[in-house]
N, C-alpha and C positions, 0 to 999 in steps of 0.2 A: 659595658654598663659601668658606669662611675661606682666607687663602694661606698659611696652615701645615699645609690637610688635605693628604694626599694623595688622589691619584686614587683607587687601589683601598688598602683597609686592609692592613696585613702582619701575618699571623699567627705568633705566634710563641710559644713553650713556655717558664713561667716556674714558680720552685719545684720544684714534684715532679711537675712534665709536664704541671701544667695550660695551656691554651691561654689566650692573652692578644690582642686584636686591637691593633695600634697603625695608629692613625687618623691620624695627622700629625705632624708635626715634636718636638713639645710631647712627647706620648705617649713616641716615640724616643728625645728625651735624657734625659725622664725615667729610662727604662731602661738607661740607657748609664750616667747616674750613678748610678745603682743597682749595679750591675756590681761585684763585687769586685776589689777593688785588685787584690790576688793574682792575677786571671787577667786583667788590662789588659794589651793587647797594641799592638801597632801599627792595625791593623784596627779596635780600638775605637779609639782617640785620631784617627782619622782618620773615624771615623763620629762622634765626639763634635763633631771640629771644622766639620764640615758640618753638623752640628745646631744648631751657635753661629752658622753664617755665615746659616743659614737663617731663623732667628728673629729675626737684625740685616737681612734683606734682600738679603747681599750674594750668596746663592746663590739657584736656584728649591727650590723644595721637594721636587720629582721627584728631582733631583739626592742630595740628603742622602737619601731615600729612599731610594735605589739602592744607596748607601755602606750606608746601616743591613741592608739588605739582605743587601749581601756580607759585612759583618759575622755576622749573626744565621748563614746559611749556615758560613761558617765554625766557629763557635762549635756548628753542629748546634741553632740554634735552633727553625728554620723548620720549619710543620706543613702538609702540603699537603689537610689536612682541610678542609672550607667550615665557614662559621660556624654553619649549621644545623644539621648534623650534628653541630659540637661544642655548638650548645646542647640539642640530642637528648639526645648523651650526657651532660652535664653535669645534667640533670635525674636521668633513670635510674640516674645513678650515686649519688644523694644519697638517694633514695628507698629508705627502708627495706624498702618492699614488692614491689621490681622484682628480681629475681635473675638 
């Protein structure tokens, strides 16, 4: 395993409620920098900065995790759906012929 995955993936709701997995460290800041300015709050700048120390080494990757975590939580990110189920419905929903 890379030392930027995490252990388990963090599911998390991105756009207009689709589910998103983030896999590791990389994944997280990606999102974090994504983020709009307008709604940056303390919670992200402190999930960003864990995502910085983590990719420099100076943190474990679990850690920034956790932070991304209580971020996405707060922000109402987090899907406690499994990934199967959202790739179930992520088919079915695309499918012209599934009603």
């Amino acid at each position: 395993m890379k030392p930027d995955m995490f252990r388990e993936p963090v599911t998390i709701l991105v756009g207009l409620g689709f589910p998103a997995q983030v896999r590791g460290v990389t994944d997280a800041y990606r999102h974090l920098v994504e983020w709009p300015g307008s709604l940056r709050d303390r919670a992200h700048a402190v999930a960003l900065n864990a995502c910085q120390a983590a990719l420099h080494g100076e943190i474990e990757s679990e850690t920034a995790r956790g932070l991304f975590v209580a971020f996405a939580e707060k922000h109402e990110l987090l899907t406690t759906e499994t990934p199967a189920v959202v790739a179930a419905r992520s088919r079915s929903d695309t499918d012209p012929h599934v009603q």
